[in-house]
N, C-alpha and C positions, 0 to 999 in steps of 0.2 A: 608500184611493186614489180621488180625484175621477177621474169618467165619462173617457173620453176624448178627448170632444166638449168638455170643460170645459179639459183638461191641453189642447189643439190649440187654446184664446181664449187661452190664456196664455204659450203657446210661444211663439206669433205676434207678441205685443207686440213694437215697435221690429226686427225682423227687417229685416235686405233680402230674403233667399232661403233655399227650404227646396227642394232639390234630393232626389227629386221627393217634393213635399207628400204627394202619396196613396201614398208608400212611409210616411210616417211615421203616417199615418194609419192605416193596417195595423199596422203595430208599437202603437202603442197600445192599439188596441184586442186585440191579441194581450194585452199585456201584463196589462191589463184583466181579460178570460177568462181569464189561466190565472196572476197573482196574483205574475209573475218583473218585477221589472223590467229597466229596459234600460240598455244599459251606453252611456253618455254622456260619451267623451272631448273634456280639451280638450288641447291641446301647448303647451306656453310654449317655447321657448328662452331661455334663461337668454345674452343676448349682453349686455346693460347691467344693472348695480347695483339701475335703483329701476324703480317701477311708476309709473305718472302716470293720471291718471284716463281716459283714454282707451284702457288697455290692459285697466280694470275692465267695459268695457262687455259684452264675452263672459265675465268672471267673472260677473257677477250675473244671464247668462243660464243660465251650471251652478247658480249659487244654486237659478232657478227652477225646475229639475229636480230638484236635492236636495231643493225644498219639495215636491213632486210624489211622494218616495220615490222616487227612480231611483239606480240606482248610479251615483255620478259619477266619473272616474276623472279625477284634476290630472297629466296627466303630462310630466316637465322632462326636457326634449330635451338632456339631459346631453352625449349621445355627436353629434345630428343639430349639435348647435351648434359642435362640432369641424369640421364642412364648411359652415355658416352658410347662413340659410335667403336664395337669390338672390334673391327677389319684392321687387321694385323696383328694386333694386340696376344700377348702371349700369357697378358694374366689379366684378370677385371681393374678397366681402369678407374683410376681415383677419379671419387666424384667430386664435381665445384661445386663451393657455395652460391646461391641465388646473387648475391653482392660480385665475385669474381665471373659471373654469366654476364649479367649487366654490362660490368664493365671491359669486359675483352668487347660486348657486342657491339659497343658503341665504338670501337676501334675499328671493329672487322668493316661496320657501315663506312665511315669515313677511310678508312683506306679501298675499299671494295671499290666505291666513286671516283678513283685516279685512274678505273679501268672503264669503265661502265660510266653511259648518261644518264646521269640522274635524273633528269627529266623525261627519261622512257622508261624508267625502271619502277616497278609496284614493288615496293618492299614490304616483305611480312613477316611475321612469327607465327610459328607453327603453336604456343601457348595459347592460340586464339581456340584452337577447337581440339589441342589434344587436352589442354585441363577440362577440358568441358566434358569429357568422355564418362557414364557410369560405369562400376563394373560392370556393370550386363551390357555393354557396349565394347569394353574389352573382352570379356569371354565372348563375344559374338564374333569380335574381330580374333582372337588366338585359334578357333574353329577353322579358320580362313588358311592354315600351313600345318602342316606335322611336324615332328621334332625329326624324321626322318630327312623333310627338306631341311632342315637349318642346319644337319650336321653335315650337308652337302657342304657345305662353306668350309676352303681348307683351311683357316683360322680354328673355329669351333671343332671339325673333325681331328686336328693334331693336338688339340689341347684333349679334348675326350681319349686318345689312342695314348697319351703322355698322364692322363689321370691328373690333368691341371684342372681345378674345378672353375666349373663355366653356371655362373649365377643366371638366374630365372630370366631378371630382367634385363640381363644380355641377347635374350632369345626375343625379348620384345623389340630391341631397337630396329632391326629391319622393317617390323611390322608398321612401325612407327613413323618411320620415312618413309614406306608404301604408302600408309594413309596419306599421309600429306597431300600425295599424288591424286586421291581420290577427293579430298578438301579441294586442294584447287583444277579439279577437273582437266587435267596437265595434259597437253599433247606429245613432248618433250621433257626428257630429264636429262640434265647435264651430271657429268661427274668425271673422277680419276677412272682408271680401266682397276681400282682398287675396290670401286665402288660398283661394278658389276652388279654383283649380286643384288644388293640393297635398291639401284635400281628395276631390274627385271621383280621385287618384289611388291615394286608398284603397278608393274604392269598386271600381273596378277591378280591383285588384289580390287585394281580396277576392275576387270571383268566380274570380281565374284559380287561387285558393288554394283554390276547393269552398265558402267561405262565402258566406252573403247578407249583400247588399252592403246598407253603413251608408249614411244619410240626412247629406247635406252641410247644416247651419245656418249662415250667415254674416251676422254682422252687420254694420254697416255703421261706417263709422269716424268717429269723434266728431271736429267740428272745433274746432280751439284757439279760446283766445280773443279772435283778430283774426276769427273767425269765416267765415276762408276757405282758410286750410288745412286739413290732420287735425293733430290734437293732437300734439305734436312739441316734443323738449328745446331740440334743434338750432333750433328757430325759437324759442325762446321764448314758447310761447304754450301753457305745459303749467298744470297742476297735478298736485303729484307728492303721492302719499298719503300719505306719510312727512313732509310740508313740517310747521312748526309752525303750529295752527291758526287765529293771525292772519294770516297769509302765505295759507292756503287763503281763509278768509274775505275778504280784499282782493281775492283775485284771481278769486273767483269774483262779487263786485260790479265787477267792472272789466271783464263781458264785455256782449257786441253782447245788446239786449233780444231780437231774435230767435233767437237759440238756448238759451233758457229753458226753452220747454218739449220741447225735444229733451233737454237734458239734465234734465231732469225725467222724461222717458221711457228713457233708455238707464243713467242712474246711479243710482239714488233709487228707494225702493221704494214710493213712492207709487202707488194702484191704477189700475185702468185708468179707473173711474167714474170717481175724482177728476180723474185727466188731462184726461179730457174735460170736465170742471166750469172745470179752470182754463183749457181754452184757450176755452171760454164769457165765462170772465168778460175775459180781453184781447180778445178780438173786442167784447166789446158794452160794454165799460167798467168793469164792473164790479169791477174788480180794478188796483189801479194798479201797474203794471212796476216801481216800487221793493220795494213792499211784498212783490209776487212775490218778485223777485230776493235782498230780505234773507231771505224763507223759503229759496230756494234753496241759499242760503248755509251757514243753519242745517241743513239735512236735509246737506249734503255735510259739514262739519264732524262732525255731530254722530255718523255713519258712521263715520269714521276715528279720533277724539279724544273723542267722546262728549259730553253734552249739558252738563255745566258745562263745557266748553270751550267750546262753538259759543257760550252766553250773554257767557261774555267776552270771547268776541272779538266779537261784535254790541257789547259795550257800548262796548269800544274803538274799531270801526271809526265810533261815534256819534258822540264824543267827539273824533277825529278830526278826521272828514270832515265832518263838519255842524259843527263848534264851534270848528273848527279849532284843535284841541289838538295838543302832542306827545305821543306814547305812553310807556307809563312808561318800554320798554325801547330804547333807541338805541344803535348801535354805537359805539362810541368808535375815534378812528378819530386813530394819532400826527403828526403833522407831525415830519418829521425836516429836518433843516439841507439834505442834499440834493437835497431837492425843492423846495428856495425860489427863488426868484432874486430877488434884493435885496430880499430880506423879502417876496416875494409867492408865490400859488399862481395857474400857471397853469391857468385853471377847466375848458376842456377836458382835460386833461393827468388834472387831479385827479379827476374825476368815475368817469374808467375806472381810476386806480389804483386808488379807493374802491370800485371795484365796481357805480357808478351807472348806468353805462354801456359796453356794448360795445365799443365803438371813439372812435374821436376822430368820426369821423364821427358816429355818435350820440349822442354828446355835445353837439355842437354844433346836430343838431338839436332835439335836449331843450331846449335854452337858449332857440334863437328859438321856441320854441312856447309857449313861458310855463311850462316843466315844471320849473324852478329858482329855489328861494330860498332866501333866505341870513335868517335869525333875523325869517320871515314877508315878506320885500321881492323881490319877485320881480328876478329876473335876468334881463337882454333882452341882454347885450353878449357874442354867443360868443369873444371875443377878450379877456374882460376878466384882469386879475392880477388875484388876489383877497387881500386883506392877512390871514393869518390869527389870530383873536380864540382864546385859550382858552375850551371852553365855546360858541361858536359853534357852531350849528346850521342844519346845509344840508340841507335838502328836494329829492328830486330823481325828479320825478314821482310817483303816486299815492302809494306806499308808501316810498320808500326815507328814512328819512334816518339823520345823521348828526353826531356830536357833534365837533369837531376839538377835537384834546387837544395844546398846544400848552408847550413847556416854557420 
């Protein structure tokens, strides 16, 4: 086990907050002297199917404690996702069924292991000891916070000032995910810097239970690749782990040069010297933003799909975008008699059936920006009827196209 001056340079990488540092500081060095390591929870709630790279950011910071030897403990809010975690949320969210918990959890497990060694990892469910709970075990625990602390949370206090109604067992989930803390006796909690609160609820909750109270880690939250949001399905501006890895490699060249080496620092296990090499070389020139960015490409790819994937999809994204090729594989995509009108396709209309685009509205501004063509001839007329050719080929911004199969 490295010093623990060494474990406290490497925790640190890419952190927002370590809630209080010279608690964790102690524990290391405990750890250190007497050879135990520490037990370092993270919670996922299983509320959606996939993981996107933006949820990997706090995985690969329990990676760097499994590399360190610490017990790491992955645990799926099986039961806490039944009352749905409120942090952000601006109305009570919709609850899952028991069948749609199962089944995102067994996803989250299997994609969570593309970051994480599953052979250092305890995985658990929090269903083990929160169903087990009486009420006079809840009322003992609800004793444990006021409604004064929970309206401290500026989720819950903007909905309370806006007269949004904020349900009971909204007020529980914190308590919820505290306990956890106290079930597996945690020295560490991982999280987004979104999940603050929810963690310092464990640490509290810890002391009121006789234990010493766990250290809050929160990292900070990755933004998509319009580069001003956080990473988000619902905006479009994700990359999901599971994506095929030409679809990761486009989309990880299709993002803003400035958030390079942010995600070179929170996904990619590239070291700390190098980091600081490559943000040398884009400050003084030495390294040109493409070249960057198709490495970046390659280390995300090659994480997920592994390294004769990441090559061909660089060699495709080459061939493409610099040669302006088609790619070997394009959707085939039917024209049916219905969707004609006098032999034509209206091209806003078609774009979003095909999937090219969101809305009508979006379509039409893909067209005036120059993000449509038709067998390489761009398309400027968002009103045009398009006559459809069998074997025609429509291009519909960076990545998308498409073959019309025409009978």
């Amino acid at each position: 086990m490295l010093a623990w001056q060494q474990q406290m340079k490497i925790i640190e990488r890419g952190v927002a907050e370590i809630v209080p540092g010279e608690d964790l500081a102690a524990k290391l060095k405990r750890s250190e002297s007497t050879g135990k390591p520490l037990v370092v929870k993270l919670g996922l709630d299983p509320t959606a199917p996939d993981i996107h790279l933006g949820h990997t950011v706090v995985l690969h910071k329990m990676r760097q404690f499994q590399d360190l030897g610490h017990d790491t403990v992955l645990l799926i809010g099986d039961y806490t996702t039944k009352v749905g975690d409120p942090t952000g949320r601006s109305e009570t969210r919709k609850r899952l069924s028991d069948e749609e918990i199962k089944a995102n959890a067994r996803t989250y497990e299997r994609q969570a292991f593309k970051v994480l060694d599953p052979a250092r990892t305890r995985l658990d469910f929090n269903s083990r000891w929160l169903s087990k709970l009486t009420f006079a075990d809840v009322l003992e625990l609800t004793a444990k916070c006021t409604v004064a602390r929970m309206l401290e949370r500026d989720d819950f206090s903007r909905r309370y000032r806006e007269n949004v109604p904020i349900s009971i067992h909204e007020f529980l989930y914190p308590l919820m995910q505290g306990y956890d803390s106290v079930a597996l006796q945690a020295d560490v909690e991982l999280g987004g810097t979104d999940q603050k609160f929810n963690l310092l609820m464990g640490r509290n909750l810890q002391r009121e239970y006789g234990q010493e109270a766990q250290v809050a880690v929160t990292m900070p939250l990755l933004e998509g690749l319009d580069g001003v949001q956080k990473m988000s399905k619902s905006l479009d501006n994700y990359i999901g782990i599971d994506e095929p890895a030409r679809e990761m490699y486009g989309k990880t060249m299709s993002m803003a040069d400035s958030l390079m080496v942010r995600y070179f620092e929170l996904v990619t296990g590239v070291s700390l010297e190098e980091l600081r090499e490559i943000e040398r070389g884009l400050r003084e020139g030495g390294i040109h933003p493409r070249d960057l960015k198709m490495r970046l490409a390659r280390e995300i790819v090659t994480a997920y799909h592994g390294g004769d994937a990441a090559r061909e999809a660089e060699e495709e994204f080459v061939r493409i975008f610099r040669q302006h090729e088609i790619p070997d594989e394009v959707a085939d995509w039917k024209v049916e008699p219905s969707q004609l009108e006098d032999g034509r396709l209206f091209l806003p209309r078609f774009l979003v059936e095909a999937g090219a685009a969101g809305s009508s509205g979006e379509a039409r501004r893909l067209i005036r920006q120059g993000g449509v063509r038709v067998d390489g001839r761009k398309l400027e007329d968002e009103e045009l009827d398009l006559l459809p050719v069998d074997g025609m080929i429509v291009k519909a911004g960076k990545r998308k196209f498409i073959r019309l199969r025409v009978e």
